[in-house]
N, C-alpha and C positions, 0 to 999 in steps of 0.2 A: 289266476295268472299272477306270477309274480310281478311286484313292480319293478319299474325298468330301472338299472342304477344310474347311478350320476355320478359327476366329475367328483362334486364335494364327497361324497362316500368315499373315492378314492380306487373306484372299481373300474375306470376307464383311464385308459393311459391315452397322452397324446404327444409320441417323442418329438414330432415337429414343433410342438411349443415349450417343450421341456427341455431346457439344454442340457441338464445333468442325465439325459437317458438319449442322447446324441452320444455319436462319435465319429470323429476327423479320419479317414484312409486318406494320407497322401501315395501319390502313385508310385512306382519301382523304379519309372524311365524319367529320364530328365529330357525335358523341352529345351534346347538348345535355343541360345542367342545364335547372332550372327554377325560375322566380321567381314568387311570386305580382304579377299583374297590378293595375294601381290600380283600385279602382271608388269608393270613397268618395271619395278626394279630388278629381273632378271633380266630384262631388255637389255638397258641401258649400261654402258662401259663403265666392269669396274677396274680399279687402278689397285697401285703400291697404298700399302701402310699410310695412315695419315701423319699419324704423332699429333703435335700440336696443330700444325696445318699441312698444306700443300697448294705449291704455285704451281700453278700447270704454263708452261710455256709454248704459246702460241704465235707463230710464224704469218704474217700475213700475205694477203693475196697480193702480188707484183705486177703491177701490166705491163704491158709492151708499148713503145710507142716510135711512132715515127723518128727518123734522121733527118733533123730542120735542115736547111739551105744555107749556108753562111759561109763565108768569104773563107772563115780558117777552119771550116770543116767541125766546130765544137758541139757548145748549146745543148748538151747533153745532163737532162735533171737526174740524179741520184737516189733512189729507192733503197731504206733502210729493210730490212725483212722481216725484221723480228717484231710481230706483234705484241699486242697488249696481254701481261700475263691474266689469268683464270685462280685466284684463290680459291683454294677450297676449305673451309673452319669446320671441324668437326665438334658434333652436340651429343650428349647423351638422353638416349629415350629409355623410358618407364615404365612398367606396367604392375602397381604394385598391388600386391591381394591380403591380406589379412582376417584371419577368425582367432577364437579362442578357445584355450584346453578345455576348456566348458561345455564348447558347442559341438569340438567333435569326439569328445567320453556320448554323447547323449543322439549322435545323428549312427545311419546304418550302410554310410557309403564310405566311398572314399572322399575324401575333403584333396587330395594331393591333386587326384585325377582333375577332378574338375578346376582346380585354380592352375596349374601347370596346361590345359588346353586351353584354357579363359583366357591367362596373360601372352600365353605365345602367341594366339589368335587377335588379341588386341592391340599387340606391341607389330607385329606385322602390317595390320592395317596402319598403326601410325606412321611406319616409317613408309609405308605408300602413299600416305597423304602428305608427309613433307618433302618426296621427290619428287611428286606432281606439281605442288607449290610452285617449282622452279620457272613453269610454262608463265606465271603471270611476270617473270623479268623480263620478256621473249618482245623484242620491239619490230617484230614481221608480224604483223593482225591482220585480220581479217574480222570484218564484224557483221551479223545477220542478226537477227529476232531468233529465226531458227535455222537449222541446219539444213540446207537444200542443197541438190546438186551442183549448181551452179555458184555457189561458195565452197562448196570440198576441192569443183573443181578449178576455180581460181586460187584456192590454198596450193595446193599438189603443182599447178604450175609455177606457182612463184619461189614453192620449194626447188621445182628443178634449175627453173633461171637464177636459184641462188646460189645450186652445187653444181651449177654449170653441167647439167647433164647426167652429175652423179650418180642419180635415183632411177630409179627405176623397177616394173610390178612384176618381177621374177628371179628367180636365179640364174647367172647370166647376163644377166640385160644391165644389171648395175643395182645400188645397194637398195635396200630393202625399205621403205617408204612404212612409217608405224603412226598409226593413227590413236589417240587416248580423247576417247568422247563420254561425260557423263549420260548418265544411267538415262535423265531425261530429254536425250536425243534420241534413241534408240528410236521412235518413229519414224521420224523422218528419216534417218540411215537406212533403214528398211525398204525405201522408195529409191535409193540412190542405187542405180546399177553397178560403179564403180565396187558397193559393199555387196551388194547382192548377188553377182553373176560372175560365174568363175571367168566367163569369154571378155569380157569387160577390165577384168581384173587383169587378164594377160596366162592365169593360170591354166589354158587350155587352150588347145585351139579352136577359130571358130567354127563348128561343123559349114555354114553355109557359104563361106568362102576358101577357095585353095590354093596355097601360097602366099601366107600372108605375109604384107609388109609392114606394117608394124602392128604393136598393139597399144591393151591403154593402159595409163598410168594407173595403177589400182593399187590398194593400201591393205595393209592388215591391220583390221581395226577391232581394237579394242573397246571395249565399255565399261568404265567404274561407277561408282558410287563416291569418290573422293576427288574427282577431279577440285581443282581449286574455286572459290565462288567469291566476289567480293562486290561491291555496288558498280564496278562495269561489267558483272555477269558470270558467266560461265565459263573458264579460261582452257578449252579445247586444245587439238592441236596434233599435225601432222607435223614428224620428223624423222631424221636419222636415229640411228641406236646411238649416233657419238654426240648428238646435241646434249644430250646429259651424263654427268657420270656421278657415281654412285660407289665412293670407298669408305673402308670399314677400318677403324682402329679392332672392334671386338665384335664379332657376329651376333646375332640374338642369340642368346643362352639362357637357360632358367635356373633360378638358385632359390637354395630353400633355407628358411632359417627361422631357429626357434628359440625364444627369447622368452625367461619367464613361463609367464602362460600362454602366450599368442604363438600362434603360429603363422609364418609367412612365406609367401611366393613372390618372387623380385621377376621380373619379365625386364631383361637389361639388354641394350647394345649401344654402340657407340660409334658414330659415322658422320661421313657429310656427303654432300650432293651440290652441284650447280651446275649451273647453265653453262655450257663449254664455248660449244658454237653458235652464234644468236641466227647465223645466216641457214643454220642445220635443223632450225624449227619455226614452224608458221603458225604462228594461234591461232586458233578458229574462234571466236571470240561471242557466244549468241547470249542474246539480253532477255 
């Protein structure tokens, strides 16, 4: 019987320890990141051209009030109307990508594809996180640990006793109540019938009663991943579409340019946002 060979002969191979008789297959499909998608800023009102700025001119609320009793009939105080105006300062956002004429002579894709859907997809997500922003200037709070019914629905009513009736959980019924809750609420929202049930929400009617006289205040609620977070928490929030607005000097656009040997993807736009009406949104505020 012949003897068995051996490694040092040279007559056994073992490419798991041999790197030189290894080889690398990377795959064909790429594994996508992921961006949070916009939901608020198609909500919320946009306006004219910014330019350098824009003052938004705000009218205030007027009460009524009684006719005192007095000898000459006067005694009557004067209410100016014209509220406090609303700047709005527009910023430029970024989403800059860069490789080199090196790297893509030597790869088997496309290099455009993927940075042209990288930066639009990143540049979106940013300008969602700095429209949301706007809820932590919002001085109507509400604050819980977590999110329970019984805060949504102390939010929603203070919303209404602030638009005097304005809101309301239909079409119809008065404007549209928008709810923007992070990602890690989503539990407890789940328990809240307001988000859960269409009868509750007002979207239907209730099979078990006929003739209904009202219904409830229910919201369309949204869930990000960008809502604002700072060390008082979680900065939530039910309001109108007009509590914020959201105008554009220049839309997202993507530009390409090549310099040298580098090549690059620009992800540009140019906008501002703020707080319009403080009375048109209620923080939900959980720690």
């Amino acid at each position: 019987m012949p003897a068995t060979p051996n490694a040092s002969a040279g007559t056994i191979l073992t490419p798991s320890g041999t790197t030189g008789l290894n080889r690398t297959v990377y795959s064909a499909t790429f594994f996508r990141t992921t961006y949070q998608r916009q939901i608020a800023v198609p909500i919320f009102e946009d306006g004219e051209r910014l330019y350098g700025s824009t003052v938004l001119r705000k009218e205030q609320r007027v009460a009524a009030a009684a006719l005192a009793q007095s000898s000459d009939g006067t005694g009557v105080t004067y209410l100016n109307p014209v509220g406090s105006p609303v700047t709005v300062t527009p910023g430029g956002f970024i989403a800059p990508i860069g490789w080199s004429e090196n790297e893509e002579a030597q790869v088997d894709f496309n290099m455009d594809k993927i940075a042209g859907d990288a930066g639009s997809s990143a540049l979106a997500e940013l300008i969602e996180s700095n429209t949301l922003a706007n809820f932590q200037s919002g001085t109507q709070i509400i604050s819980n640990p977590t999110l329970d019914a019984p805060t949504l629905r102390a939010a929603i009513a203070r919303l209404d006793q602030n638009t005097n009736g304005e809101s309301g959980p239909g079409p119809g019924i008065g404007k549209t109540i928008y709810g923007f809750f992070s990602s890690t609420q989503r539990v407890p929202l789940m328990s809240i019938p307001e988000v859960n049930s269409a009868e509750a929400r007002g979207d239907s009617e209730n099979p078990y009663v006929k003739g209904v006289w009202v219904r409830g205040f229910g919201i369309v609620a949204n869930i990000t991943s960008v809502i604002a977070q700072d060390a008082n928490g979680y900065h939530n929030g039910v309001c109108l579409a007009e509590a914020v607005t959201v105008r554009w000097n220049t839309r997202s656009r993507i530009k390409r340019q090549d310099y040298e040997y580098r090549n690059a993807y620009y992800g540009f736009a140019n906008l501002g946002s703020a707080l319009v009406y403080d009375a048109r949104l209620v923080v939900v505020r959980t720690t």
